[in-house]
Each structure stands twice: as C-alpha cells, then as structure tokens.
RORO-519318 format. One record per residue (C-alpha): residue in three letters; residue number from 1; x, y, z. Coordinates in steps of 0.2 Angstrom, whole numbers, always signed. Example, Ala and Ser with C-alpha at 12.3 -4.5 7.8 and 13.67 -1.06 7.14 Angstrom:
# residues 2
ATOM    r    k     px     py     pz
ATOM  ALA    1    +62    -22    +39
ATOM  SER    2    +68     -5    +36
END
This chain:
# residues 471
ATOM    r    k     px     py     pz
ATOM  UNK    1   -918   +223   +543
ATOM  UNK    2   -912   +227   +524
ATOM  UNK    3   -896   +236   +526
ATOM  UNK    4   -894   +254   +516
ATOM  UNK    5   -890   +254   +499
ATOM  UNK    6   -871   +254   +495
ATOM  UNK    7   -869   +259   +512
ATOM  UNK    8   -850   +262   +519
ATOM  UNK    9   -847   +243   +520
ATOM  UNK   10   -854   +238   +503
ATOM  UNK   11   -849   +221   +499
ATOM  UNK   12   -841   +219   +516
ATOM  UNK   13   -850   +205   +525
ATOM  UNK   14   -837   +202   +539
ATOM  UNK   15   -827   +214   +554
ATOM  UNK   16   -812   +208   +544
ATOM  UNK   17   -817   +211   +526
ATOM  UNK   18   -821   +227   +532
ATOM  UNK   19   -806   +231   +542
ATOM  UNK   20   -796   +226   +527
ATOM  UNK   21   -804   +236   +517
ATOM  UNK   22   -804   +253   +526
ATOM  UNK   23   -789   +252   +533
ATOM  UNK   24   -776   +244   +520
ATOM  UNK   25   -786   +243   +501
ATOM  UNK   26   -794   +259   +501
ATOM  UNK   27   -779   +271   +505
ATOM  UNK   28   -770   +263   +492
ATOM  UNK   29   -766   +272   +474
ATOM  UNK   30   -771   +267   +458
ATOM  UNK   31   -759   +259   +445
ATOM  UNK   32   -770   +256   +427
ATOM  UNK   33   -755   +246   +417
ATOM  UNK   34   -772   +243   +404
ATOM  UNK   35   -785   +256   +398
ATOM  UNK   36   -790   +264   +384
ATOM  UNK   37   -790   +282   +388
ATOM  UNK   38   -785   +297   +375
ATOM  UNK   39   -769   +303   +380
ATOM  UNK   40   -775   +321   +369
ATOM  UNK   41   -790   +322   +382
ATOM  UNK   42   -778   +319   +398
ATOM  UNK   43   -766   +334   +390
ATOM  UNK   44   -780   +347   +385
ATOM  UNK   45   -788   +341   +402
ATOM  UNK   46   -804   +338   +392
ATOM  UNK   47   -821   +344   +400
ATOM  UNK   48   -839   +341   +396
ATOM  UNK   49   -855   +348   +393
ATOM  UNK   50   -863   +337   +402
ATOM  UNK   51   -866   +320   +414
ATOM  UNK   52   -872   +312   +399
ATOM  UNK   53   -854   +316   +389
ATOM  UNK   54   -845   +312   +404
ATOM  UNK   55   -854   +296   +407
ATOM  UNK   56   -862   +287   +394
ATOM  UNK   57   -848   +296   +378
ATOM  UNK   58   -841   +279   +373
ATOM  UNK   59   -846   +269   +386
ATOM  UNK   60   -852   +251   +375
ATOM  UNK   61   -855   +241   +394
ATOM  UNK   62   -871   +254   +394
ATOM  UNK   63   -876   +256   +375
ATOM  UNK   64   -877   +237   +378
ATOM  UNK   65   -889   +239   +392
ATOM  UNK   66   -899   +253   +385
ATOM  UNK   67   -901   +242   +368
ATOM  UNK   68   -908   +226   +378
ATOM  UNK   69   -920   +238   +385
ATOM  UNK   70   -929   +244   +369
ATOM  UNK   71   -920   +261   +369
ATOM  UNK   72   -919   +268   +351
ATOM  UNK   73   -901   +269   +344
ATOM  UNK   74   -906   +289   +344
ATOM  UNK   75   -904   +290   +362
ATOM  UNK   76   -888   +276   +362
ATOM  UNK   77   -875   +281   +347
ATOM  UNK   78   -888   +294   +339
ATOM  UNK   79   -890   +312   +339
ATOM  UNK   80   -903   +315   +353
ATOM  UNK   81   -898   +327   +368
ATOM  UNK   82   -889   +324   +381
ATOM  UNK   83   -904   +324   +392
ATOM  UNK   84   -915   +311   +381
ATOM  UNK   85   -898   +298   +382
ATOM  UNK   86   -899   +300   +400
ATOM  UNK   87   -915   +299   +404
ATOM  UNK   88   -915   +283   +392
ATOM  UNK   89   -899   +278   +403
ATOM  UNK   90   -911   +281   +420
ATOM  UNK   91   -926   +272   +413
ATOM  UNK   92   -913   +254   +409
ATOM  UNK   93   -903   +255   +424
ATOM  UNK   94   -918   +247   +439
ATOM  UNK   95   -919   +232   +424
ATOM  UNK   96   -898   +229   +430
ATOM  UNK   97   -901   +222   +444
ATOM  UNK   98   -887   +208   +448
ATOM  UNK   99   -878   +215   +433
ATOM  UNK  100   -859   +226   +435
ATOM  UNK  101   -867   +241   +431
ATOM  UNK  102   -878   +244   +442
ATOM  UNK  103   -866   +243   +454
ATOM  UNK  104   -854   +252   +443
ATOM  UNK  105   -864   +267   +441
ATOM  UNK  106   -870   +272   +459
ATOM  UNK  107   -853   +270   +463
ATOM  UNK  108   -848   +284   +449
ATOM  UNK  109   -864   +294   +454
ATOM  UNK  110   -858   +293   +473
ATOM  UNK  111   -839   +293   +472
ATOM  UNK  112   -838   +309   +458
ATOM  UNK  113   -855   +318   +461
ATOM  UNK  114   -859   +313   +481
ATOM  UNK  115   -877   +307   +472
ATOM  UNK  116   -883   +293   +486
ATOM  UNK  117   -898   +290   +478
ATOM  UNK  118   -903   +276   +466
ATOM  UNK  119   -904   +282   +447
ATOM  UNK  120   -922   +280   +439
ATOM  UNK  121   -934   +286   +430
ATOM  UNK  122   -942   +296   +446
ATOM  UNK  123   -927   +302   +453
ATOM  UNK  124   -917   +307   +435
ATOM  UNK  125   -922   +326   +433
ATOM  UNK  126   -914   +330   +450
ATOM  UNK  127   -898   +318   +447
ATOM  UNK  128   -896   +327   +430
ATOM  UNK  129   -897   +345   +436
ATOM  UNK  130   -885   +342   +453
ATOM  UNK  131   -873   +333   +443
ATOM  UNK  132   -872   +345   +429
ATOM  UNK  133   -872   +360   +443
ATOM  UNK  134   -855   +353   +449
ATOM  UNK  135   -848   +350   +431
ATOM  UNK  136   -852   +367   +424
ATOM  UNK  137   -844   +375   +444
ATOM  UNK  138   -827   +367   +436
ATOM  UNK  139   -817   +354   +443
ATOM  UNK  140   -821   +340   +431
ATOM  UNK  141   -809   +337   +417
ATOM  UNK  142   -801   +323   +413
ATOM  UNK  143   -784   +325   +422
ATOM  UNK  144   -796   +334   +438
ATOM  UNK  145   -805   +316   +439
ATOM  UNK  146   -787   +307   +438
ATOM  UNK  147   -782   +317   +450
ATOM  UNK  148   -798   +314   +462
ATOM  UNK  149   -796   +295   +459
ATOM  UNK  150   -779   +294   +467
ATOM  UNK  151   -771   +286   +453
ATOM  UNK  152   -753   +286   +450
ATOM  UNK  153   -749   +277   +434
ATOM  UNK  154   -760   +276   +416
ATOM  UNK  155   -756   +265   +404
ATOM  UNK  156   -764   +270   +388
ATOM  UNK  157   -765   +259   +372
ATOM  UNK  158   -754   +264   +356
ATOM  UNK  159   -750   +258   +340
ATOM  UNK  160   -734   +258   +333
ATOM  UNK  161   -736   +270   +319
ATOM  UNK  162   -743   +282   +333
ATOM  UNK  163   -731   +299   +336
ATOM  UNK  164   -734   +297   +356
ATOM  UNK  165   -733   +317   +355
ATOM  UNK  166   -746   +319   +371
ATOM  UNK  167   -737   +306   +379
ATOM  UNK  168   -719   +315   +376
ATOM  UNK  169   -729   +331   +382
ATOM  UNK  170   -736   +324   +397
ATOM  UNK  171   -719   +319   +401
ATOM  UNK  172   -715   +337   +401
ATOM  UNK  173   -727   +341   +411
ATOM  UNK  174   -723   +343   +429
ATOM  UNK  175   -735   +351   +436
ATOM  UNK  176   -746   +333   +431
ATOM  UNK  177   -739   +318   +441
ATOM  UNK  178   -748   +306   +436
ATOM  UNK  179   -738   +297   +424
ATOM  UNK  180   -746   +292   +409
ATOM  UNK  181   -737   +281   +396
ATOM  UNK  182   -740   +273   +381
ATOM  UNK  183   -741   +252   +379
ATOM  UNK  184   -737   +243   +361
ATOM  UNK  185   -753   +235   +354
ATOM  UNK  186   -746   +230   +335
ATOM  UNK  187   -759   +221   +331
ATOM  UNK  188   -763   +230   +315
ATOM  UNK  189   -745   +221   +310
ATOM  UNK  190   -750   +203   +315
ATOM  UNK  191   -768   +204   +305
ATOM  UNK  192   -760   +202   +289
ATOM  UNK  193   -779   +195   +282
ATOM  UNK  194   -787   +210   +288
ATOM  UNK  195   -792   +221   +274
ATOM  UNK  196   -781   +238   +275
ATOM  UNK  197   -766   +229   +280
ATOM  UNK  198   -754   +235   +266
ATOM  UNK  199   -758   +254   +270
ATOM  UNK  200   -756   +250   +288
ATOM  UNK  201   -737   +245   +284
ATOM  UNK  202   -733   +260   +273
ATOM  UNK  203   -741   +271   +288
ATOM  UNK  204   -730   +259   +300
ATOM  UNK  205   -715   +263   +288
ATOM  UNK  206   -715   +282   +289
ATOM  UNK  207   -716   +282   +307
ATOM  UNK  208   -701   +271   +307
ATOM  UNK  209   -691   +281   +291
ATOM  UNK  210   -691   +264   +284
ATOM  UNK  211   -699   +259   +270
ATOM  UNK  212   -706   +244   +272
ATOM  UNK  213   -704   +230   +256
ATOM  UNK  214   -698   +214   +263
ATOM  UNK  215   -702   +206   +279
ATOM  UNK  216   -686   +211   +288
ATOM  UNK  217   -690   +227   +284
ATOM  UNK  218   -704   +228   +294
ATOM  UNK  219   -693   +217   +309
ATOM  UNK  220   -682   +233   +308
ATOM  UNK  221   -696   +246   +309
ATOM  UNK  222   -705   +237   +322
ATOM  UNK  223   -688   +235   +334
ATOM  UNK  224   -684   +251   +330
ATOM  UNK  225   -703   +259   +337
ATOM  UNK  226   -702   +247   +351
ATOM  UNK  227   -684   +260   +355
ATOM  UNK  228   -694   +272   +354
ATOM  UNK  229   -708   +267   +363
ATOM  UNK  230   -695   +264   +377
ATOM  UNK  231   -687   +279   +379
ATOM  UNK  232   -707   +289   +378
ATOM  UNK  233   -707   +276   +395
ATOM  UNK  234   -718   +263   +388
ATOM  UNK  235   -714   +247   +398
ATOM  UNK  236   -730   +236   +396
ATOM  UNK  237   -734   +228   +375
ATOM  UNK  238   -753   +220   +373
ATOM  UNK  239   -762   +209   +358
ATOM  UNK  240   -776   +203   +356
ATOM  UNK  241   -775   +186   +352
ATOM  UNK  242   -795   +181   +347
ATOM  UNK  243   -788   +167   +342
ATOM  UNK  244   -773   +159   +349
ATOM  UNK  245   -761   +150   +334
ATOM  UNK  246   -746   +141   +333
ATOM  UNK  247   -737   +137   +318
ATOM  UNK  248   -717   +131   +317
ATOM  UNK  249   -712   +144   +305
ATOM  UNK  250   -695   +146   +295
ATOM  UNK  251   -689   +165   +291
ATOM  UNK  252   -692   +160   +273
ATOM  UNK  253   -709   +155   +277
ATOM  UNK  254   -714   +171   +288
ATOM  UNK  255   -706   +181   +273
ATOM  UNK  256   -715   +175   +260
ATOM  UNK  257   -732   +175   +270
ATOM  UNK  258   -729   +194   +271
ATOM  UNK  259   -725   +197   +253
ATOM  UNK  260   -740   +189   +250
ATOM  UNK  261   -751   +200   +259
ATOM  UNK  262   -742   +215   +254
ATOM  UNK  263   -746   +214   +236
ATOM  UNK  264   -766   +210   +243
ATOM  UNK  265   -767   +191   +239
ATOM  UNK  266   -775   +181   +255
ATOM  UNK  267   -763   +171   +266
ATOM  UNK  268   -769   +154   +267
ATOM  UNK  269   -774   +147   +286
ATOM  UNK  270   -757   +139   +288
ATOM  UNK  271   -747   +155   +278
ATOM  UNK  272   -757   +164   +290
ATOM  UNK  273   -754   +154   +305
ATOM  UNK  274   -733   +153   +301
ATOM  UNK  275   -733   +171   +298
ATOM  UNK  276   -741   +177   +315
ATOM  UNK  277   -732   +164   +326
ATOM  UNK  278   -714   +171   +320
ATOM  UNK  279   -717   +187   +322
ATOM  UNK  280   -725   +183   +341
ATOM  UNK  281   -708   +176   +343
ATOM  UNK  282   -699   +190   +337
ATOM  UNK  283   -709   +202   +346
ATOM  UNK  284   -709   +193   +364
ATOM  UNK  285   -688   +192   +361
ATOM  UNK  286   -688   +210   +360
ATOM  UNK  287   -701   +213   +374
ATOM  UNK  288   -691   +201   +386
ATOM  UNK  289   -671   +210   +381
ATOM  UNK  290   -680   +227   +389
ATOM  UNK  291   -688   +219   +403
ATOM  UNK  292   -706   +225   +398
ATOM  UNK  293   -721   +215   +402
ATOM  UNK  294   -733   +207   +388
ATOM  UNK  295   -751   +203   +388
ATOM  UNK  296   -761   +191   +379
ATOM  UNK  297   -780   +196   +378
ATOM  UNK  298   -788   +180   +369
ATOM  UNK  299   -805   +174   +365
ATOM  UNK  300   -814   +190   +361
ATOM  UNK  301   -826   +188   +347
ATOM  UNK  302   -828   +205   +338
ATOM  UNK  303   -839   +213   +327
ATOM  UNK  304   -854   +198   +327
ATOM  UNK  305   -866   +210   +320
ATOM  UNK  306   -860   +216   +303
ATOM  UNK  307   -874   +227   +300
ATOM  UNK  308   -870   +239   +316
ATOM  UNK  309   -851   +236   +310
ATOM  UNK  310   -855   +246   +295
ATOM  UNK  311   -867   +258   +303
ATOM  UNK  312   -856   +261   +322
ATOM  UNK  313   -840   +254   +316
ATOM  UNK  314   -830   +244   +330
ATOM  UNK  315   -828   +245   +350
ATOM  UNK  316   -849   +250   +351
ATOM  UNK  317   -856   +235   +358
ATOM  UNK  318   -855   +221   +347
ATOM  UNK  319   -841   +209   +352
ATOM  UNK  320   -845   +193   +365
ATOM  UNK  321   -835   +178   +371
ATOM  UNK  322   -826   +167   +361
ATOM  UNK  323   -824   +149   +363
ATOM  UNK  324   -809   +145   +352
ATOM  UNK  325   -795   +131   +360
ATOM  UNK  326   -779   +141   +371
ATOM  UNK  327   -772   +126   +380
ATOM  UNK  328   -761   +118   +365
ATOM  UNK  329   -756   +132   +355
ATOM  UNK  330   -752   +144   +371
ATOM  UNK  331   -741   +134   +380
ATOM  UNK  332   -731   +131   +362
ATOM  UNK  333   -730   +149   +360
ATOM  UNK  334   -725   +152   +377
ATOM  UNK  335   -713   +137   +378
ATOM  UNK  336   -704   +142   +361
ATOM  UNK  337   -700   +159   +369
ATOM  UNK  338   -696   +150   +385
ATOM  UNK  339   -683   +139   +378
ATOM  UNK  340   -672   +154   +370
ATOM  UNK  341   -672   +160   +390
ATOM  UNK  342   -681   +174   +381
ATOM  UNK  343   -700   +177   +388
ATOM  UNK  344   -704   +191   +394
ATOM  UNK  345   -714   +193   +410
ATOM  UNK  346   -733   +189   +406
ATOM  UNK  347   -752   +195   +409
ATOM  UNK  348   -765   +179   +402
ATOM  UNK  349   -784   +182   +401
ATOM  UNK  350   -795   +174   +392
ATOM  UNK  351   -813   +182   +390
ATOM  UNK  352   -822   +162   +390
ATOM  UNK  353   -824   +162   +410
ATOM  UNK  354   -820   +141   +408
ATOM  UNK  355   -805   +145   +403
ATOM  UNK  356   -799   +152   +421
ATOM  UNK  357   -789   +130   +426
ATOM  UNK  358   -783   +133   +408
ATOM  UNK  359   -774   +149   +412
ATOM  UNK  360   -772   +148   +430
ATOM  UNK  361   -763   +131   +428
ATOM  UNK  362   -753   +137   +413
ATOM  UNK  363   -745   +151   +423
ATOM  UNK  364   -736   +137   +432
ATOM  UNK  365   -727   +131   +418
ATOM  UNK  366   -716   +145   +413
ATOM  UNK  367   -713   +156   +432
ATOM  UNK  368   -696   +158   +437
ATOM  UNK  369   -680   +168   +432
ATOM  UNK  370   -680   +175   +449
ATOM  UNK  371   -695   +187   +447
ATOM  UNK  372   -709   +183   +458
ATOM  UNK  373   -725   +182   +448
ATOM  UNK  374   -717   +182   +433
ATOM  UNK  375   -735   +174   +423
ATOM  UNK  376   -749   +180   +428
ATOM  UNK  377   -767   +176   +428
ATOM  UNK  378   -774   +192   +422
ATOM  UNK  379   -789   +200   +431
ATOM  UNK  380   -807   +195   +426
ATOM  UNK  381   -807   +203   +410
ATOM  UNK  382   -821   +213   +401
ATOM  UNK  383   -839   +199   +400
ATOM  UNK  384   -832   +191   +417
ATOM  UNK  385   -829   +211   +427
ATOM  UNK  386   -842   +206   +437
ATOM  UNK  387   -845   +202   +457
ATOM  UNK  388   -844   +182   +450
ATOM  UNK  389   -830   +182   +438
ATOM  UNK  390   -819   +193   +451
ATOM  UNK  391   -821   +180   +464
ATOM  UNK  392   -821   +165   +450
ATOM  UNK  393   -806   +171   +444
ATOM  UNK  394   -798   +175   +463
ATOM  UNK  395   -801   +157   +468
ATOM  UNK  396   -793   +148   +454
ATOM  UNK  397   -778   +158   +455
ATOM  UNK  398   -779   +155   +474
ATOM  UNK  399   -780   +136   +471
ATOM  UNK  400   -768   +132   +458
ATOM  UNK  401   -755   +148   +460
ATOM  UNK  402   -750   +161   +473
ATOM  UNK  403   -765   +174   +475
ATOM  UNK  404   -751   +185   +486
ATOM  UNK  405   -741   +190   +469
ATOM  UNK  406   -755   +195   +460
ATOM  UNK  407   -755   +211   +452
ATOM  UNK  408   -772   +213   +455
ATOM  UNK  409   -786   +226   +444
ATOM  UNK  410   -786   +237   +428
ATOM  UNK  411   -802   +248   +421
ATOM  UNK  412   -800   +240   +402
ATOM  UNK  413   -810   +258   +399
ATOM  UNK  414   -813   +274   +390
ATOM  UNK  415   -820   +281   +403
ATOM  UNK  416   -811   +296   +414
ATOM  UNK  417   -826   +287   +428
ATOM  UNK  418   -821   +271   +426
ATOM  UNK  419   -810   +272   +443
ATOM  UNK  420   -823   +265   +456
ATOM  UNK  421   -818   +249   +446
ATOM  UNK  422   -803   +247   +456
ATOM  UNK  423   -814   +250   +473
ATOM  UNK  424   -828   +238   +468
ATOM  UNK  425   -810   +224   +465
ATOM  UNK  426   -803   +229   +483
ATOM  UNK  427   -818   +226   +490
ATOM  UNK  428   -821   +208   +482
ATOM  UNK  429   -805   +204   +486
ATOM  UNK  430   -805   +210   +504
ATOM  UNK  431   -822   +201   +507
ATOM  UNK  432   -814   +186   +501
ATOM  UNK  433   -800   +186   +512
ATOM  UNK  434   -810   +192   +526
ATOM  UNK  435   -821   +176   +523
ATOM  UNK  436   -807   +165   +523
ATOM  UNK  437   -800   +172   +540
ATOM  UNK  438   -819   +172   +549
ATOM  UNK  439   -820   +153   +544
ATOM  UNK  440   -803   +149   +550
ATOM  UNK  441   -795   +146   +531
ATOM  UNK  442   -780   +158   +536
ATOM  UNK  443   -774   +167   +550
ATOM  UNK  444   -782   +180   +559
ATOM  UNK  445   -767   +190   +556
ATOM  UNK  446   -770   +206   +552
ATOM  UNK  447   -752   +213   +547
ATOM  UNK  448   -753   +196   +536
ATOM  UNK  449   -771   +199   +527
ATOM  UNK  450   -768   +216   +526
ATOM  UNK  451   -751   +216   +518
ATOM  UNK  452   -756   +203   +504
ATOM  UNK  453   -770   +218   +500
ATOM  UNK  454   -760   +232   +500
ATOM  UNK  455   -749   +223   +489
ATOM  UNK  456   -761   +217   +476
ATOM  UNK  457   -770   +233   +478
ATOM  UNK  458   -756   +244   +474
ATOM  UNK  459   -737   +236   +477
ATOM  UNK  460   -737   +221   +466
ATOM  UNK  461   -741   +230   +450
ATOM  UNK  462   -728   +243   +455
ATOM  UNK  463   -714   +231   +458
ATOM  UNK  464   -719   +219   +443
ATOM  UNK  465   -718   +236   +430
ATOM  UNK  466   -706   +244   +435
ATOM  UNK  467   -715   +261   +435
ATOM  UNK  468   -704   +270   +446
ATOM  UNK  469   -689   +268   +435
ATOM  UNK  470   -697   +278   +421
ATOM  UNK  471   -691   +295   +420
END
C-alpha cells in the first residue's frame, strides 16, 4: 500500500533515518551563510497581498516551470493578478513530478499554511482562499516567517558600494534576534569588460571617499569597504566565478589593465585574465588577515537568452550550467594564496554536476592551518538542489573528504519560504546515513550518527563562521 503523500517520515526509508531525523536534524536552527534576501524587507518586516506575492514574487525556479508549461509571460513576470499567476502556478505544478519543486512547494504550502493537500488545478480555489485567510489574519511578514523557520543567522548578498543601512539597523535592533549581516560580492569590480564598469568604480569610490583614478586606488577603496563591511559584522565574501582564470600578473600589469577599462577601451582576454587574477589575490589576502570565509560560485552560464535579457533584465530564468575547465586554473589561484600562508577559509561549487571529483578532490589540496574543514565542497548548488545532486554531491564528499566537517545547506533564494530547503537537506542527508547504518556501512551508533547531523545540520557552519563573535 502507497504511503501518504509527504507524510511525517518523507524521505525517511529506514527506523534510523527517521530517528535521526526527528530526533537530532529537525530540532536544529537554521544558519543561511548564502541567500539573496532584501535586508530593507527584513527591517520594514515586509508583508504581502497575497500567496501569489509571497510565493511566486521573484521566484525564477517556478517562472521556469510555468514557462516550459505554456504559461503566457502575462501570468509569469506580467501584469495579470495574483490569482491568474496562481492558478497558472497550480495548473504546472502535477507536470513537476521528480522535479525539486514539487517537493519544494508542498512543503511551503504545509510547513507556512498547514495546506496537506496536493496543489492542482482542482484543488487551487480552496488553497488560494485558506492561504490568503491566514495571510490577511497577520502573522506573515518577512521577519514573522524567519522567525517561524527557526533560523538564527542570514547572510544577505551586498556590494561594496552598498550603505549597509538596514543591516546597521537591524543591528540595532533587539527586539529581532535573528542576526542578519551582510557578505562582500565585488564582483561588479572584477568584470572590467562588463559594460558599465567605469560608473560602477565612481559609485564604488564615493562610498569609499576615495576617488578612484589608478588601480591602487581602487585596492584602497576596496580594503577600506571590506573594514567596513567588518565592523557591520560581515564575515563571509562571495564571487561568482562563471569562469575560472588564471593569469601570473605583475602590479604593472593589473594597473594598466584597469586604466584601460577605465577610460572604456576593452581589455584583451589575457589583459583581462592578469587583471582579475591579481585582484583575486589581493582580495583573498585581505579576506584570510580577518578570518572571513570566501566562496567561489563557478560555472553558471547567465543570461543565454538575450532577448528576455532586454525585456526581464537578469536573475528571471535564463541562466543554465556551464561547462568551462576549473581543475587547472583553480588550484593555481588557490595555491598562489596558499603559498603566501594567506588563504582564506573556503566554500567551492561548481554548478556542472561532473564537476563534484574535481571539487571534492581539490579541497584536499589546500586543508590545514589547524581549522578543521578549512575547504569545503559547497552544497549542491542551484541546477543540482535537487534529491540526486544532494546525495551526488554528499557521496563524493564522503568518498574523497570528511562528510563529518561539512557545513552542510544554504537557500541561494529570494524567497522569505525558501526555509523547508533546509528540512528537505536534513532529511536527504539523514536518509543517507540511516542507509549506511541499516546495511552495516557504520555503526549503529546513535550518539555517533546523530552528532555528525546535528553538526552538519547546525554546529559546523556555526563553528567554521564564527557567528557568535559578531556583536
């Protein structure tokens, strides 16, 4: 007999995945080190009009569904109502099956709105009206859903040149206690190509109250937001490397690049390649002296479809995996920071899925320095969230590192839902060890198993950041 949909032991196949679930993951709280959230909306505890605001407001996973299903970008991006965007939401979701998603959504529907029910066309109307009955009775704004997810650290993502005034506000804020604090994504400075890139810098320089004409300029006014950053409690940096270089690089050389692209002339490749390379370096040095973590997100290919580009604009749906080399120019970049004793603790993932024994096998190169876990194989990220790429990702690190020092999930979302993320992990991972233990892999060691969960669920991430010694 078929058991009940996403009943209480979902994903739990085994007495020991389940009592390691219940009894160590699930109690755990929630540290996000990576997201995308608004720190504004956490401040003004932001509420909504609607479950179609709450849930499909800037969610690109489902305006990817909805498009492969025929849905009208009216009822996606457009200007429907709230109800049409659902209803168009309702009708994709039965085509999900096997897909994240579909998982992902009952779970929000059940864990936020106690809706046990699948979501379909059928069943819609009455989903839609219960939901918005609790939404409009209060209860639902941003920092209430934080709140009700037990989480207890949010890392946001943050430019340089950004003022960090919710974050400094939050930080004010007792009667919140989540803490949320910013990370340093400079990738606008490392883009030197990118068209806008000589207004970013001036932008960059009046946040710093440097002006910004020569390259060690910009070294100043970066170091000097980086301070900054620091003291707002920022302890994590992030870049997305879509594509990985390496390129020996004098100061000279990295200098000129710069000037180049400050007065809008294009870099060549190799100008190009010089210039990011010795800024990496520079960057990683300074990360490393303040005992921040750094993370490389690599091999996303963005914006593929240049006509949605210039109708959505970017972060709507339109990236995919990457299939660029890491091996070589990553462990170069890695090694050159390794060999001034200055890297930085450090979070790899790559978004090509055969790229987990690159990565996994990698970390091993550069651990030590008395911090367990130092290099991490970061969690299945973004195209490879889902029940395969979790345990794909679990198993390599199992097989070539130490699976008990991970520091386990993240939401990579702009989504105040995007918490039953964490549960969907913990359950994976506590399915996987429970496997291990009913086959005779490991020990049937309770206060063992259930240890190595709690930490990755929770204890890990808070001993490899550091949170607690933010003020």
């Amino acid at each position: 007999m078929a058991r009940r949909f996403m009943d209480e032991d979902f994903l739990l196949g085994s007495e020991t995945a389940r009592r390691l679930y219940h009894e160590h993951a699930k109690p755990q709280p929630i540290i996000d080190y990576h997201c995308h959230l608004n720190p504004r909306e956490i401040w003004e505890n932001r509420t909504y009009r609607d479950l179609a605001e709450v849930w499909l407001g800037g969610d690109h996973y489902k305006w990817r569904a909805m498009r492969a299903n025929g849905v009208d970008e009216r009822y996606v991006t457009g200007d429907a109502d709230g109800y049409e965007k659902f209803l168009a939401y309702a009708r994709t979701l039965p085509q999900a099956l096997g897909n994240p998603l579909y998982h992902w959504s009952h779970l929000e529907l059940k864990r936020y709105f106690g809706i046990e029910e699948p979501l379909n066309e059928r069943t819609a109307p009455s989903i839609w009206e219960r939901a918005n009955r609790l939404i409009r009775e209060g209860g639902f704004g941003a920092r209430d859903l934080i709140k009700k997810s037990n989480v207890e650290v949010i890392c946001t993502t943050d430019d340089p040149a950004d003022s960090l005034e919710y974050h400094l506000k939050l930080k004010e804020d007792r009667s919140f206690r989540t803490k949320v604090l910013p990370s340093f994504r400079p990738d606008k400075a490392l883009e030197l190509n990118r068209p806008g890139f000589a207004e970013y810098i001036r932008r960059l320089g009046l946040a710093a109250g440097i002006p910004i004409r020569t390259y060690d300029d910009l070294l100043a006014a970066l170091k000097g937001r980086i301070d900054f950053f620091h003291e707002a409690g920022c302890r994590v940096s992030d870049h997305a490397l879509d594509v990985v270089v390496y390129e020996d690089a004098s100061d000279a050389e990295a200098a000129a690049a710069f000037s180049e692209a400050l007065e809008g002339r294009t870099a060549s490749d190799e100008a190009e390649r010089k210039y990011k390379t010795h800024l990496l370096i520079f960057l990683g040095r300074e990360y490393a002296a303040r005992g921040w973590a750094m993370q490389y997100h690599m091999n996303a290919q963005r914006n593929n479809n240049s006509r949605r580009m210039a109708e959505l604009g970017p972060d709507t749906g339109f990236d995919s995996i990457g299939d660029t080399a890491i091996a070589r120019p990553l462990a170069r970049l890695l090694d050159a920071l390794d060999r001034e004793n200055a890297l930085p603790k450090t979070i790899l993932y790559s978004l090509h899925p055969g790229h987990n024994p690159i990565v996994a096998s990698m970390i091993g190169n550069f651990q030590g320095g008395g911090i367990p876990g130092k290099i991490q194989f970061g969690s299945a990220w973004w195209f490879n969230d889902t029940k395969e790429g979790m345990i794909a990702q679990l198993k390599t690190l199992a097989d070539m590192g130490l699976l008990g020092r991970f520091i386990g999930m993240l939401t990579d979302s702009r989504s105040f839902l995007s918490y039953t993320r964490h549960e969907y992990f913990r359950r994976i991972l506590c399915n996987l060890i429970g496997e291990w233990a009913e086959n005779g892999e490991v020990p049937d060691d309770m206060e063992m198993l259930g240890g190595i969960v709690e930490n990755i669920s929770y204890r890990n991430a808070k001993e490899y950041f550091g949170f607690d010694n933010v003020g």
